[in-house]
C-alpha positions in Angstrom: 9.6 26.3 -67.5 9.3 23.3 -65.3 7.3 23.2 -62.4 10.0 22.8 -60.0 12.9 25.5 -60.0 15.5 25.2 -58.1 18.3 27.7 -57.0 20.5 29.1 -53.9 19.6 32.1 -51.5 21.9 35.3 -52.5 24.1 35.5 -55.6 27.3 37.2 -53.9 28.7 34.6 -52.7 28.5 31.2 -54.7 31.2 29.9 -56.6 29.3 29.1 -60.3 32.0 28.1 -62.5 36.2 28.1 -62.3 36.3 31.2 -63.6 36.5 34.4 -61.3 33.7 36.8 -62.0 33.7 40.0 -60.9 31.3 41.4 -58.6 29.2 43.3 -60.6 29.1 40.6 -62.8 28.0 38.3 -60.2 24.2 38.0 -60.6 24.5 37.6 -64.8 26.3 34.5 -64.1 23.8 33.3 -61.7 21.4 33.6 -64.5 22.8 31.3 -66.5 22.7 28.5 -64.0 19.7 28.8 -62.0 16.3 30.5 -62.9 15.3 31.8 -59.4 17.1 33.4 -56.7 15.8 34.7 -52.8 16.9 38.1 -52.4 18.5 38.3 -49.0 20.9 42.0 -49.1 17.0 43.5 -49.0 16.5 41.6 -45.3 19.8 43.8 -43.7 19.2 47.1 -45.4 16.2 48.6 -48.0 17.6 48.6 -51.5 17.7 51.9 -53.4 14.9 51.6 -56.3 17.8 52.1 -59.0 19.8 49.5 -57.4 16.3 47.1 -58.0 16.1 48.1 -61.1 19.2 47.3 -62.4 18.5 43.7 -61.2 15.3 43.7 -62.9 17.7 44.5 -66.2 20.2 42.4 -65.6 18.1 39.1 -65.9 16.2 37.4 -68.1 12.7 37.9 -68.8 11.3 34.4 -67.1 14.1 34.9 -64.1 12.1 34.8 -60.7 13.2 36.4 -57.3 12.0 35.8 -53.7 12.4 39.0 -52.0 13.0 38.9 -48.1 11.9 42.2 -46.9 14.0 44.6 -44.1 14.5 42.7 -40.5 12.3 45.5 -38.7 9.1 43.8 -40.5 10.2 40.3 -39.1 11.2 41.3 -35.5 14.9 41.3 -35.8 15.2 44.5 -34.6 17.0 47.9 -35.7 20.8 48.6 -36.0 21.8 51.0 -33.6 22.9 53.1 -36.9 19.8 52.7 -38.8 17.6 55.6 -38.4 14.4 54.9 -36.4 11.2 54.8 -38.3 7.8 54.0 -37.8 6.2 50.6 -38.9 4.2 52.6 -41.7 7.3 54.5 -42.6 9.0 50.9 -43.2 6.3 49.6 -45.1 5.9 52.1 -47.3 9.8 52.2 -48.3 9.6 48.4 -49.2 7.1 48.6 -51.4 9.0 51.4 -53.4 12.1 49.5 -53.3 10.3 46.3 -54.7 8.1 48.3 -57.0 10.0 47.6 -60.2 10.3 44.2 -59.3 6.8 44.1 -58.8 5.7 45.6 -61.9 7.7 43.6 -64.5 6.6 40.3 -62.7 9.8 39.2 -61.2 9.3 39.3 -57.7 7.3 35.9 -57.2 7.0 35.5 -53.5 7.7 38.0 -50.6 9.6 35.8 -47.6 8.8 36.4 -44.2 11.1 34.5 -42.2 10.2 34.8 -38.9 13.1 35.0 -35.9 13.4 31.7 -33.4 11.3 33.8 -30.5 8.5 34.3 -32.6 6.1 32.1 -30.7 2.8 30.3 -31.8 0.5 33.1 -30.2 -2.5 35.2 -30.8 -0.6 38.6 -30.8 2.0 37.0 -33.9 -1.5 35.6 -35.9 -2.3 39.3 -35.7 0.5 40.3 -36.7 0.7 38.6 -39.7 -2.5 39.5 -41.1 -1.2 42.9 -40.0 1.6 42.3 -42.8 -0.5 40.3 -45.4 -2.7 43.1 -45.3 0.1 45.8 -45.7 1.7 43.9 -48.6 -1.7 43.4 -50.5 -0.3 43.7 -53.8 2.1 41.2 -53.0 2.1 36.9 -52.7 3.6 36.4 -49.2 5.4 33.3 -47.8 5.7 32.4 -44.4 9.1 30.5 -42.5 8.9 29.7 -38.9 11.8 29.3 -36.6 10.1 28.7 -33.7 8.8 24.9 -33.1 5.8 25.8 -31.0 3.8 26.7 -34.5 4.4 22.8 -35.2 3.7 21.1 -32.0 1.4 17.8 -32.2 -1.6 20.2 -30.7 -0.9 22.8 -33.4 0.6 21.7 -36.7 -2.8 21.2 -38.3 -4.0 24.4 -36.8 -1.1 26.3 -38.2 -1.6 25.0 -41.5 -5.4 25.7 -42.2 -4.7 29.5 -40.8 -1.8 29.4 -43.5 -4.1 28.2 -46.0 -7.3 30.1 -44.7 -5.2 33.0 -45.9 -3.8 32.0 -49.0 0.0 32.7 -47.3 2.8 30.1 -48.6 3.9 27.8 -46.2 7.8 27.7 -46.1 8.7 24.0 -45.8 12.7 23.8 -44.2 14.9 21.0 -43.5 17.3 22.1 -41.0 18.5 20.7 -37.8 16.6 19.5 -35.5 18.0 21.6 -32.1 14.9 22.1 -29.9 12.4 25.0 -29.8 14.3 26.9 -32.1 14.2 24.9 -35.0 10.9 23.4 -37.0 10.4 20.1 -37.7 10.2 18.6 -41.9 6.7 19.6 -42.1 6.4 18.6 -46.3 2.8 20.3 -47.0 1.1 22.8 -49.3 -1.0 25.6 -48.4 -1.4 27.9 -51.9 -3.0 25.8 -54.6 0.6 28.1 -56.9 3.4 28.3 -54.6 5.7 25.6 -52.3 8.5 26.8 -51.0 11.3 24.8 -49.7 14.6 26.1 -48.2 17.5 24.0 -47.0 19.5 25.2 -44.0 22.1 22.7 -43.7 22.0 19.9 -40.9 24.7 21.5 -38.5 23.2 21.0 -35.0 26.5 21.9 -33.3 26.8 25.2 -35.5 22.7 26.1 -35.4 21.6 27.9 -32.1 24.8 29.7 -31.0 23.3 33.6 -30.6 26.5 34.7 -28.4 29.0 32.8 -31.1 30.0 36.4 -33.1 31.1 33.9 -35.8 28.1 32.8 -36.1 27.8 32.9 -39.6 30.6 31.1 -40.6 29.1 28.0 -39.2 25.8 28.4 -38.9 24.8 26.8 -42.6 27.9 24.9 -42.4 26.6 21.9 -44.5 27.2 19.9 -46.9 24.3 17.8 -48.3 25.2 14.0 -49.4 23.5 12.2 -52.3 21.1 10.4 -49.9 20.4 13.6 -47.6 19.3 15.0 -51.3 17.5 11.6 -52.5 14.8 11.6 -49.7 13.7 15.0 -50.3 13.0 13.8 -54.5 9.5 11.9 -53.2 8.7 15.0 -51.3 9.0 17.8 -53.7 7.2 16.0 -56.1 4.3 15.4 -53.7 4.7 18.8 -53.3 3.8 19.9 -56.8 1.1 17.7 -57.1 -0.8 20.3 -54.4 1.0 23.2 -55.8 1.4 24.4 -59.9 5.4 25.7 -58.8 7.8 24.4 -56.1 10.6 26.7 -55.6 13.5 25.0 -53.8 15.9 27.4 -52.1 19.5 26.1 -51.0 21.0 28.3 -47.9 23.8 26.1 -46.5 26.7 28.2 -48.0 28.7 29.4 -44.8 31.2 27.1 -46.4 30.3 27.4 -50.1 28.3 24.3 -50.5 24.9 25.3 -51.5 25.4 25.7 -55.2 26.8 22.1 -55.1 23.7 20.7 -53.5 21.4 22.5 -55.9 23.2 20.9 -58.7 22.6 17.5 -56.5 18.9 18.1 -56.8 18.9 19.3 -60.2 20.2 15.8 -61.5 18.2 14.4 -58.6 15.1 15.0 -60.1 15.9 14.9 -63.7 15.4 19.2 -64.1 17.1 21.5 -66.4 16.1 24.2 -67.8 15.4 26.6 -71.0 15.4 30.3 -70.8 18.3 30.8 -68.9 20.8 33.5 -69.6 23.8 32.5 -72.0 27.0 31.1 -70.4 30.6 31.0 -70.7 31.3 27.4 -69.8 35.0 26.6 -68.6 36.7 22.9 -69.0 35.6 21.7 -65.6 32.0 23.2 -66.3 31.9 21.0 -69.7 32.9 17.8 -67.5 29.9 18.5 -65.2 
């Protein structure tokens, strides 16, 4: 498998081929066109462990997820109809959703990604060696939202306590709109893993908490050939430092993330064996 895999966060979603798939039939066709995916349904509710398990079926044995665990374990807070439960109590139910992902080797990196309050402080250090030591079993990576953790007086500092212990440094392009939103910060901290997600470049669209549409336009983006050709120089730096880069596309609140995966794909020269078999329509034969 090459060193760099590329793919899109969720599966639900993307538009893969001209053919309509149905939804059960969604993640299968994934499969066949990208070997990882970030798991982001586990972020909004805990899976069932069947539910998990049938993903862990469904794909093929070299297939790779990134798992984003429930929101109460980031600070996004509880839905008023979710029950209320302690930290432990969370904990402990992730780690038996994820279990059978854990176990067969599939789940490759646990992403943390951390809300846009979430401050460079003492109290949030803590915290997350609260959670790396909680999730022993498990590689975690780390996204900040908050561009305090990157200031000129703390960039380095964040990056040696990343390294100091052994968490993945989430590298994101996104827009640059102030405190809440990092700067390109293209560096490895895990001797393994890089991780890079891209959010789209909609300033207008990215800090809009009160907009209930939010969504819609948030990762409204759609990455150009050059936008994709400066990142090609940086990636592979990037696995120079680290033996896998795992390049995540997120900009799909118009359905253009599967496009610029493809971009990068042919970008850097990448395809890939292993992948599940595919039904290929005309247009996907003229790709």
């Amino acid at each position: 498998m090459n060193q760099v895999r590329i793919g899109v966060c969720g599966w639900g979603d993307h538009v893969l081929t001209t053919q309509a798939s149905k939804t059960k039939d969604k993640l299968v066709e994934y499969t066949s066109h990208f070997p990882i995916v970030e798991l982001d349904s586990t972020f909004h509710a805990i899976a069932a462990v069947d539910r998990v398990e049938k993903w862990v079926e469904q794909t093929p044995e070299t297939f790779r997820f990134l798992v984003k665990p429930y929101r109460e374990l980031t600070g996004h807070g509880r839905p008023s109809h979710f029950p209320e439960r302690s930290w432990e109590e969370i904990v402990k139910a992730v780690k038996e959703s994820f279990e059978p992902m854990r176990l067969t080797g599939k789940c490759e990196l646990m992403l943390f990604q951390f809300p846009p309050w979430y401050d460079c402080s003492q109290k949030h250090v803590r915290y997350i060696r609260k959670v790396k030591e909680a999730f022993s079993e498990y590689r975690l990576a780390i996204e900040f939202r908050n561009q305090s953790w990157f200031s000129e007086s703390m960039c380095d500092q964040t990056l040696r306590f990343l390294t100091d212990e052994k968490l993945v440094h989430v590298v994101c392009d996104e827009p640059q709109a102030g405190i809440h939103s990092i700067p390109i910060v293209a560096a490895s901290t895990h001797p393994t893993y890089s991780v890079v997600r891209f959010h789209g470049r909609n300033k207008a669209g990215w800090d809009q908490p009160g907009n209930p549409n939010w969504r819609d336009i948030r990762y409204a983006y759609d990455y150009s050939d050059e936008e994709i050709s400066e990142w090609a120089p940086r990636i592979q730096s990037l696995a120079t430092s680290s033996r896998e880069v795992y390049v995540l596309f997120n900009n799909n609140s118009q359905g253009h993330a599967v496009k610029s995966a493809r971009k990068m794909m042919k970008q850097l020269g990448i395809s890939y064996e292993g992948l599940a078999p595919r039904q290929l329509s005309l247009l996907d034969w003229m790709e």
